[in-house]
C-alpha positions as CSV (number, residue, x, y, z in Angstrom):
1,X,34.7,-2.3,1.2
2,X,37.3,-1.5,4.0
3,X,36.3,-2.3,7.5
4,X,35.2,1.5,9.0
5,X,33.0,1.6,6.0
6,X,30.5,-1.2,6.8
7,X,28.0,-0.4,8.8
8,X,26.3,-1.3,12.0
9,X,23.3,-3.7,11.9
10,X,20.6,-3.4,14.9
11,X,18.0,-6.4,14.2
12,X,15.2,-6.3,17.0
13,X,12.9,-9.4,17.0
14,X,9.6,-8.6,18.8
15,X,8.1,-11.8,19.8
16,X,5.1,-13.0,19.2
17,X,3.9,-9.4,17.5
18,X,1.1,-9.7,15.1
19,X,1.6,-7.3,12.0
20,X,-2.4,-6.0,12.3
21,X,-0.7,-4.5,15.7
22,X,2.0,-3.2,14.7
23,X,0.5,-0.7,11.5
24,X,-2.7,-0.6,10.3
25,X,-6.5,0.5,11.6
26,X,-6.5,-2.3,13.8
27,X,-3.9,-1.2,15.9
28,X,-5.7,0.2,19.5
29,X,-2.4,0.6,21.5
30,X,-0.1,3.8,21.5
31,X,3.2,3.8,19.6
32,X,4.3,7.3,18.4
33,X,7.8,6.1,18.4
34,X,6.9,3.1,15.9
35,X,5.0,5.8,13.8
36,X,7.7,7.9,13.5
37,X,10.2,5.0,12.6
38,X,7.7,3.7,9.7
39,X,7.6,7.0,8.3
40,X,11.7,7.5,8.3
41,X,12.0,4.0,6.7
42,X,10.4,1.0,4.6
43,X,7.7,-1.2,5.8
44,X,6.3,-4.0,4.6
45,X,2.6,-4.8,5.4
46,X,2.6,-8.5,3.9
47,X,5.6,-10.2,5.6
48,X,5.3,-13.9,6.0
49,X,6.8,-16.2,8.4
50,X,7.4,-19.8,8.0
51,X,6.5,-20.7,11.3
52,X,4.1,-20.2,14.2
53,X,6.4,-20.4,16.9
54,X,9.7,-18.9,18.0
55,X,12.2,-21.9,17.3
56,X,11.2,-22.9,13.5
57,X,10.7,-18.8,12.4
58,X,13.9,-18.1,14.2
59,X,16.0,-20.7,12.5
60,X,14.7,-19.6,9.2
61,X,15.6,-16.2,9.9
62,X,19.2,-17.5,10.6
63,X,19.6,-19.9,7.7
64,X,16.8,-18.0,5.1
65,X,15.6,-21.9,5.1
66,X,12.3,-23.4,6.0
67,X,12.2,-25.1,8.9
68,X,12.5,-28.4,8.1
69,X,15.7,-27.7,6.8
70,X,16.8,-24.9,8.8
71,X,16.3,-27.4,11.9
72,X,17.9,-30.9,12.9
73,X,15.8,-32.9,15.9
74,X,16.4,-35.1,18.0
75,X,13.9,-37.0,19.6
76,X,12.2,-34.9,21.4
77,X,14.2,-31.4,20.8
78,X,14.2,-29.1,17.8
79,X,18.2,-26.9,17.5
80,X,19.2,-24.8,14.8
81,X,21.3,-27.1,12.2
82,X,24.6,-26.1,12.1
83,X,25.4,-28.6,9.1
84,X,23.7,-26.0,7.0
85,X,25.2,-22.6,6.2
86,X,23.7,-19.5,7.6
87,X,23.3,-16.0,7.4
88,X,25.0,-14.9,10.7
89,X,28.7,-16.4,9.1
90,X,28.5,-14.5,6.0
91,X,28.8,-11.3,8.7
92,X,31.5,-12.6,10.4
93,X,33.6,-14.0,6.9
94,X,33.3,-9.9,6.2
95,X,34.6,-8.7,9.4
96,X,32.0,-8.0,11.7
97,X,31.4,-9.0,15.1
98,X,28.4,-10.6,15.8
99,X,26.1,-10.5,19.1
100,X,22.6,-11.5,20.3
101,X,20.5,-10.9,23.6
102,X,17.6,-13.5,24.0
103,X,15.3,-15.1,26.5
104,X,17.2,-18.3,28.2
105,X,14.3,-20.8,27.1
106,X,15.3,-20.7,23.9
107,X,18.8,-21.8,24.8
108,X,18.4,-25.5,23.3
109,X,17.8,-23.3,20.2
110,X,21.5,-23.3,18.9
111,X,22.4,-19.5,18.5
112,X,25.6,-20.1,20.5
113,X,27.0,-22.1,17.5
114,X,26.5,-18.7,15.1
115,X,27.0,-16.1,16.8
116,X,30.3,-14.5,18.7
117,X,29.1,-13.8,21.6
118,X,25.6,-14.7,23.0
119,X,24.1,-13.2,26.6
120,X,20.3,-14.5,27.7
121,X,18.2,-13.1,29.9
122,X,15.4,-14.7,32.5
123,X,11.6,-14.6,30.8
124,X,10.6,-12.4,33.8
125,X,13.1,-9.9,32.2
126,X,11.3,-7.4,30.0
127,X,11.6,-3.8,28.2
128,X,10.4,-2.4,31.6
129,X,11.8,-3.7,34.6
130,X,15.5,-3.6,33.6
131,X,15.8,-4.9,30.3
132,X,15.4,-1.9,28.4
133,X,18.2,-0.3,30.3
134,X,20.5,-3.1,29.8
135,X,20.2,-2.7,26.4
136,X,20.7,0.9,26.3
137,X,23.5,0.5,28.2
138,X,25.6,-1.9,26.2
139,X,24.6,0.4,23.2
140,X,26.6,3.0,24.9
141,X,29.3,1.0,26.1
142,X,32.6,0.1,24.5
143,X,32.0,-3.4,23.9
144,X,30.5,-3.5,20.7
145,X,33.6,-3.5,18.1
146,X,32.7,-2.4,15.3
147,X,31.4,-3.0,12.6
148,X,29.0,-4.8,14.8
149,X,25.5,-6.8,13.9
150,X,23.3,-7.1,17.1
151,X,20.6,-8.9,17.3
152,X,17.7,-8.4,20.0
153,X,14.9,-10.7,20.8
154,X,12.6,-9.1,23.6
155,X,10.0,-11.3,25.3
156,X,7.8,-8.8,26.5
157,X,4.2,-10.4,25.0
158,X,4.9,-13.1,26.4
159,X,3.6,-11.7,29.7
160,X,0.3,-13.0,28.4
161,X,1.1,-16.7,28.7
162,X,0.8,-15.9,33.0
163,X,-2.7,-15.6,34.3
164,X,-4.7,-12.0,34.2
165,X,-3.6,-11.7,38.0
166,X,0.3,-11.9,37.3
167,X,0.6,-9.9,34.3
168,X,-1.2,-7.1,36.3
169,X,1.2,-7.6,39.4
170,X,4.3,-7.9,37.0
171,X,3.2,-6.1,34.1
172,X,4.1,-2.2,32.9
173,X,2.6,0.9,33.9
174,X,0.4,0.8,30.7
175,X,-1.5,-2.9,31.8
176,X,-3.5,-1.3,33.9
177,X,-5.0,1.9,31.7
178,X,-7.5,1.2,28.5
179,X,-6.0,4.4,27.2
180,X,-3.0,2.2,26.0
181,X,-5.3,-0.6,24.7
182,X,-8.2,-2.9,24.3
183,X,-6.7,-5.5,25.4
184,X,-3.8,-6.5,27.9
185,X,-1.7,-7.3,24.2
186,X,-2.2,-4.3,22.9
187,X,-1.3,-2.1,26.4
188,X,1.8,-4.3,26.3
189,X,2.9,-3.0,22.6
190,X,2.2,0.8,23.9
191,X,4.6,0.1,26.7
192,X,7.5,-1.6,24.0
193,X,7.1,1.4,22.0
194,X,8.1,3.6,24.6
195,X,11.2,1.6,24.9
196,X,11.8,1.2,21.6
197,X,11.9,5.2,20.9
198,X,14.6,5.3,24.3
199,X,16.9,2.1,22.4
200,X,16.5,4.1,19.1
201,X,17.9,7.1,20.4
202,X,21.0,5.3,21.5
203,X,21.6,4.5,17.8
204,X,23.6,6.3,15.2
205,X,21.2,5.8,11.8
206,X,23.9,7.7,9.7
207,X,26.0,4.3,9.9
208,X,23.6,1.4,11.5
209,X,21.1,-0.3,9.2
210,X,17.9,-0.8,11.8
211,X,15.4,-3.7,11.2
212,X,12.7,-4.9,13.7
213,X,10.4,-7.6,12.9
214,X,8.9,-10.5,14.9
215,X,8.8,-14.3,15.3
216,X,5.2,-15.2,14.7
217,X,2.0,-13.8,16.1
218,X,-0.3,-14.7,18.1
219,X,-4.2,-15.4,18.8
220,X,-4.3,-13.3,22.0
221,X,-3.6,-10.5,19.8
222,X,-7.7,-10.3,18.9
223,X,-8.8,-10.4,22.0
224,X,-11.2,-8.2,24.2
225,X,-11.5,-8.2,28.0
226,X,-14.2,-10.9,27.8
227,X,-11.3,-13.3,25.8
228,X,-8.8,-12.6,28.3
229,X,-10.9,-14.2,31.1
230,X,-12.0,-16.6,28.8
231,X,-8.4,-17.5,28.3
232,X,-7.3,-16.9,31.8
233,X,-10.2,-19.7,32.4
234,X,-8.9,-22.1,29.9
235,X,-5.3,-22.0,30.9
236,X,-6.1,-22.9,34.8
237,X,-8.5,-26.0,34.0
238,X,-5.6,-27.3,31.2
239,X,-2.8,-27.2,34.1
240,X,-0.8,-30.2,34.1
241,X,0.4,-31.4,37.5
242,X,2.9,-34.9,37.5
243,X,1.7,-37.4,39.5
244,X,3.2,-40.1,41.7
245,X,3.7,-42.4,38.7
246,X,5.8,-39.9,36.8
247,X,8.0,-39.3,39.5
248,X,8.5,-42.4,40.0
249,X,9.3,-43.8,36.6
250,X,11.6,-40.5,36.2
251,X,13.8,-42.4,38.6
252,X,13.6,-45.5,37.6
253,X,14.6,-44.5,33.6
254,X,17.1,-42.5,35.3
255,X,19.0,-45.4,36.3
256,X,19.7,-46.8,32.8
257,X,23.2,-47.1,31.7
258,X,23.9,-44.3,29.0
259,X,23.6,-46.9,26.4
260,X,20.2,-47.2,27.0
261,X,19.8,-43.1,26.7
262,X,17.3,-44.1,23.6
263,X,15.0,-46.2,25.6
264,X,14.9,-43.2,28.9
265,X,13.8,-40.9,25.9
266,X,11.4,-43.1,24.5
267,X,10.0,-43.5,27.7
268,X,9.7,-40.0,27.7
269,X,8.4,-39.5,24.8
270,X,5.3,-41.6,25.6
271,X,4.9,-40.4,28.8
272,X,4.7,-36.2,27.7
273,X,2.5,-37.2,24.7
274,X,0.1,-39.0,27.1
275,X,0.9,-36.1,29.9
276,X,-0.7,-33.9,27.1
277,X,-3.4,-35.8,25.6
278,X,-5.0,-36.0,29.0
279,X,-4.9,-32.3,29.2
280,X,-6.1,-31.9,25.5
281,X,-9.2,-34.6,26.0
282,X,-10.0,-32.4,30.0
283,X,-11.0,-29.6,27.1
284,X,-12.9,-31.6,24.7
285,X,-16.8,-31.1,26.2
286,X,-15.4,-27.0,26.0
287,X,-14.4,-27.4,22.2
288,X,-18.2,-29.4,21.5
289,X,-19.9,-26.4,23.6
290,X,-18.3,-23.9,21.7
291,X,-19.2,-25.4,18.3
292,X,-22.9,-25.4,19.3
293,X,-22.4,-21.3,19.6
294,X,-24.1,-19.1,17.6
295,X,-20.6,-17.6,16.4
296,X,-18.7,-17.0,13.3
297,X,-16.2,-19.5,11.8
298,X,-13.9,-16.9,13.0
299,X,-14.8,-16.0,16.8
300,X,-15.2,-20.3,17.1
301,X,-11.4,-20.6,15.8
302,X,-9.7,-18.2,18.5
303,X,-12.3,-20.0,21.1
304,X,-10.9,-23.4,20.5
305,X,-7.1,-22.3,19.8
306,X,-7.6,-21.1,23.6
307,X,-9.3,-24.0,25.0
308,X,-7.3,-26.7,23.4
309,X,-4.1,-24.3,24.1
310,X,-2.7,-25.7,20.9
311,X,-4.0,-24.2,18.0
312,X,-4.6,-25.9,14.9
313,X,-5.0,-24.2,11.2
314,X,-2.1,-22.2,9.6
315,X,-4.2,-19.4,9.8
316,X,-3.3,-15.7,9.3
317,X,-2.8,-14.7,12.9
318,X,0.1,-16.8,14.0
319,X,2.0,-16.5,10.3
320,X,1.5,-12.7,9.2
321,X,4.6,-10.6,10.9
322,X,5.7,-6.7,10.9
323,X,9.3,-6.1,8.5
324,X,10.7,-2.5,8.9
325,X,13.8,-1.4,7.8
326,X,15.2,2.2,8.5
327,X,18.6,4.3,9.2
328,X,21.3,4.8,6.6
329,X,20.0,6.0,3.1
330,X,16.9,3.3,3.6
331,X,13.9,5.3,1.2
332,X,11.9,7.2,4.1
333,X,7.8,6.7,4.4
334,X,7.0,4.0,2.2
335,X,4.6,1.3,2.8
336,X,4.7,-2.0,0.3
337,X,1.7,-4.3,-0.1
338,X,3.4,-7.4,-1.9
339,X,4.2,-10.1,-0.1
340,X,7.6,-10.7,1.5
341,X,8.9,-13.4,3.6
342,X,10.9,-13.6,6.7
343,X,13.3,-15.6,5.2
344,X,14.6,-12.9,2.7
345,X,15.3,-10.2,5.8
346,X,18.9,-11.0,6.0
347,X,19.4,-11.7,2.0
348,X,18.1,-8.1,2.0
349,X,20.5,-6.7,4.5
350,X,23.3,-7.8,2.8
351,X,22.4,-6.4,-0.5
352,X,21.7,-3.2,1.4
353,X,25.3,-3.3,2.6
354,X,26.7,-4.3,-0.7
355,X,27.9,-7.9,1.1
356,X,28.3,-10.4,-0.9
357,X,25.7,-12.6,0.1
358,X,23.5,-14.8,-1.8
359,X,25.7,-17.8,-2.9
360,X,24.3,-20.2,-0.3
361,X,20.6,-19.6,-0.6
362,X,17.9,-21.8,-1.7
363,X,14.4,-20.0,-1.7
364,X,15.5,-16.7,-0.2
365,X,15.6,-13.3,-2.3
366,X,16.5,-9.3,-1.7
367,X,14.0,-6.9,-1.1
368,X,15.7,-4.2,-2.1
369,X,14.2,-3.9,-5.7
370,X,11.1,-3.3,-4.1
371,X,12.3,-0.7,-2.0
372,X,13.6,1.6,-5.0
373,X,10.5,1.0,-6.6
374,X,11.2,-1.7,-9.3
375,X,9.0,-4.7,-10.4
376,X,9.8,-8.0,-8.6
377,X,8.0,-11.3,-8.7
378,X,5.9,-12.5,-5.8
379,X,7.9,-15.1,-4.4
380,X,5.6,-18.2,-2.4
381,X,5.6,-18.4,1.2
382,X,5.7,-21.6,2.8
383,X,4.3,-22.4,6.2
384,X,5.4,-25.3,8.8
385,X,2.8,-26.1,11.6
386,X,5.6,-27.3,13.7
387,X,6.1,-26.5,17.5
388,X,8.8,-25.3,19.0
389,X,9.4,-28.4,20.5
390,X,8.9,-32.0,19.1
391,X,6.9,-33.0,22.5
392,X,4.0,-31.0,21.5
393,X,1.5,-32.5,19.9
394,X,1.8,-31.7,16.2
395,X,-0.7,-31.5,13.5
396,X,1.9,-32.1,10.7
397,X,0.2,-29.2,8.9
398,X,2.3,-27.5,5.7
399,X,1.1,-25.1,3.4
400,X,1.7,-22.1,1.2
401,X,1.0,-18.3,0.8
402,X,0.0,-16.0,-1.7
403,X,-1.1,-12.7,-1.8
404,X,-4.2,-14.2,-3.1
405,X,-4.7,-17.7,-1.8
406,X,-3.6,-19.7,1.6
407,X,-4.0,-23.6,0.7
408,X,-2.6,-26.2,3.8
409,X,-2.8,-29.7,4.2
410,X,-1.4,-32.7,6.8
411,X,2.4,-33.4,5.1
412,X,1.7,-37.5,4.7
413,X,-1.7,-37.4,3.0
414,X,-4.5,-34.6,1.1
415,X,-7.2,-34.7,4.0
416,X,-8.5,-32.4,6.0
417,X,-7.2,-29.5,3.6
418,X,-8.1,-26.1,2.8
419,X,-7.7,-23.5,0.6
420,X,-8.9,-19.5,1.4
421,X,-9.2,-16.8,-0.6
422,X,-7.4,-14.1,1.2
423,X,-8.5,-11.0,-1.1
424,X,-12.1,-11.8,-0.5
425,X,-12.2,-13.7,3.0
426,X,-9.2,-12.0,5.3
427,X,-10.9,-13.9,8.2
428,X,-10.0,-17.3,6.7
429,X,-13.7,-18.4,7.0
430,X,-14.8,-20.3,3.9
431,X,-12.8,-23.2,2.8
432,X,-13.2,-23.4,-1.2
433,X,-10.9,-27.0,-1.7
434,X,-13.8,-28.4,-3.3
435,X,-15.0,-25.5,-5.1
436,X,-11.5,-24.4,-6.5
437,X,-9.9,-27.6,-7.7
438,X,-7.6,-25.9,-10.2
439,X,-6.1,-23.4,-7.8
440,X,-5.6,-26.6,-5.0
441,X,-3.6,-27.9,-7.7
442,X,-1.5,-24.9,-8.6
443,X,-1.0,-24.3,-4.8
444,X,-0.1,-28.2,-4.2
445,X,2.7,-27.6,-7.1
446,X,3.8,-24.4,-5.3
447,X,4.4,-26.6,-2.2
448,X,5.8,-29.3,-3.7
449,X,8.9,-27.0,-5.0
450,X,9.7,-26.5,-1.5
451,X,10.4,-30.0,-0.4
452,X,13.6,-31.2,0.5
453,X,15.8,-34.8,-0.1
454,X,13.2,-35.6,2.9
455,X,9.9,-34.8,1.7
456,X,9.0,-32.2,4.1
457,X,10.6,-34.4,7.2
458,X,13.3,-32.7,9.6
459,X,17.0,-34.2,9.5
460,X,17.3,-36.6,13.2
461,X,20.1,-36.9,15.3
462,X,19.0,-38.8,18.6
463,X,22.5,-37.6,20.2
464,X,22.1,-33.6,20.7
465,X,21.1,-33.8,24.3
466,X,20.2,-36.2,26.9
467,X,16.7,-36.8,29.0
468,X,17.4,-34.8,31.5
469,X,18.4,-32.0,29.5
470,X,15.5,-32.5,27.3
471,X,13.1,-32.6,30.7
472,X,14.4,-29.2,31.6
473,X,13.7,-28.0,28.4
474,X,10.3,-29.5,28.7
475,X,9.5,-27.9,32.5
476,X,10.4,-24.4,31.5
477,X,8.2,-24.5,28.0
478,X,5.4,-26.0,29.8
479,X,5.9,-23.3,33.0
480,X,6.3,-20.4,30.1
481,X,2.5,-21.6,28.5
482,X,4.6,-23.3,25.3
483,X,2.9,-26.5,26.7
């Protein structure tokens, strides 16, 4: 395929968007321009990520790996492994230039080692108080050579993580007015829509392949007014301030010669997992109140995830994403209900564009099929609990995904697992381990095909960055409600 032939590809990530609020009846905000894009192009209304948080599900989006594989750490640092091929080179081995726009937390994610040419923006940078426009304007400009593949990540629902007060100083128009929403998420999607429909018209769909999905979703996504305060609440009494001690031993490890860079970031190490345990245990009498409330298994679940401010469970709201695809002769106004994964978006783009494309990957498949109607096989999700950081506190919870059944577990050992029937209980509210033995086991086969020469244990490389870096890193996903 000669170069003027191939065409443009315009991936928008929408982070932190929840599928439910994307399509579907339980949708409250405003998005004619999403409506109109669903119905000119292909959505699918069962799209799985592999992870609850931005650095794991992007990676796998770049590599079409899970993220144990798809990242390396380092001590205390998750960054895309670059020992591993990924998606973004088989674009530039075919000619195109490659560029992304995202948030400048996610800097110590690695996209600088894949991509051409990278540009981040501040978090207090959204769709509508500049962003948009600089987006629109690069569209227009001269600087994408083509054939081009941009990729987008807008940060706008991540407003939320400030308290009620800022997000109505800082927010968009839209924050203020229940007419966009019932809650301050939902108001937030109605004002990305209307930039979404201004980037959109800025694109030529005759020869650009559009596809906007999202990260991971989120809890907040449920909430009504009476959540968000609860939240609001929550967030304030967890705040974390470093005492004279920290400081103090900050200096002090500091000091060491470079050779002793293992020992300052083992010092670390101990010191942020205590840092956060003492926030965690501040919230335990809240958790013990809230299990003594005359609520569903449900209601209790979103309670705790916003008291403890770290969520436990691979439950549907954090895993379940939107996948559209629309523009060049992408099938118009068609909805499909099997399950697809986030890790086969780019194995699908390629095929679209007739790239070869699939020599590299492990788990991943192409859509397509299922886009001209033909049969495919379901293809197993699997789902990492991991952080985007290795400082958080982590439950070490895997697991795997069906159309019918969720089953997770710790990775070392077989307690505290559980198995739903999604089909029957979408709220994930009945756990039938010990009354389904024979489908734990088929789903504990499923997700043992997905481990690695490691188990399910990320590659280490204590060299990537250094303590300070790492404590910067730390600062700004703590300030940014990460942490």
């Amino acid at each position: 395929m000669s170069d003027f032939l191939k065409p443009n590809i315009l991936f928008i990530i929408l982070d932190g968007l929840q599928s439910d609020k994307f399509y579907g009846p339980k949708k409250t905000s405003i998005t004619p321009n999403i409506d109109l894009l669903i119905k000119k192009g292909v959505y699918f209304d069962q799209t799985i990520s592999p992870g609850s948080c931005s650095v794991p599900s992007v990676a796998s989006i770049m590599t079409s790996l899970n993220p144990f594989e798809a990242l390396i750490q380092d001590d205390n640092i998750y960054t895309i492994n670059d020992k591993k091929p990924n998606n973004i080179q088989d674009f530039i081995d075919n000619g195109y230039t490659t560029y992304a726009l995202h948030q400048e937390v996610l800097n110590f994610l690695g996209l600088k080692k894949i991509f051409d040419h990278v540009e981040t923006y501040h978090d207090s940078e959204k769709l509508w108080n500049g962003l948009g426009e600089k987006i629109i304007d690069f569209l227009k400009s001269n600087k994408l050579k083509e054939p081009w593949l941009y990729y987008v990540q807008l940060y706008d629902l991540h407003l939320l993580a400030y308290p009620i007060k800022t997000r109505l100083e800082k927010g968009p128009q839209q924050i203020h007015n229940a007419k966009f929403g019932n809650n301050f998420h939902d108001r937030l999607v109605s004002s990305m829509d209307e930039w979404i429909g201004k980037i959109i018209e800025n694109v030529d769909l005759e020869k650009t392949l559009v596809v906007i999905t999202a990260d991971h979703g989120s809890e907040n996504a449920m909430y009504n007014q009476e959540m968000d305060e609860y939240n609001d609440q929550c967030v304030q009494k967890r705040e974390y301030k470093p005492g004279r001690v920290y400081k103090l031993s900050h200096k002090i490890a500091m000091l060491f010669p470079t050779f002793l860079l293992p020992l300052r970031k083992k010092l670390a190490t101990i010191y942020t997992k205590r840092a956060l345990e003492v926030t965690y245990d501040r919230m335990d009498p809240e958790l013990e109140r809230i299990e003594e409330l005359n609520l569903r298994p449900f209601e209790k679940r979103i309670m705790k995830a916003s008291a403890k401010g770290n969520p436990k469970g691979l439950y549907e709201e954090r895993f379940k994403v939107p996948l559209l695809f629309f523009g060049l002769d992408i099938p118009s106004n068609k909805i499909i209900n099997q399950q697809a994964r986030s890790i086969d978006i780019f194995p699908t783009i390629l095929d679209l564009i007739k790239l070869d494309n699939l020599k590299h990957q492990k788990y991943a498949v192409s859509l397509r099929p299922l886009m001209h109607g033909k049969f495919m096989k379901e293809s197993p999700a699997f789902l990492d609990g991991s952080k985007n950081a290795p400082k958080f506190i982590s439950h070490n919870e895997i697991g795997v995904r069906t159309s019918d059944y969720k089953y997770f577990k710790n990775k070392y050992h077989n307690e505290d697992s559980y198995l739903y029937d999604l089909k029957n209980d979408s709220l994930e509210e009945h756990n039938l381990v010990k009354e389904k033995p024979e489908i734990v086991k088929k789903m504990n086969e499923l997700l043992l095909n997905f481990q690695g020469n490691n188990g399910f244990d990320f590659e280490k490389d204590v060299n990537l960055f250094d303590e300070e870096k790492e404590r910067h890193i730390e600062e700004e996903l703590r300030r940014l409600g990460y942490m």
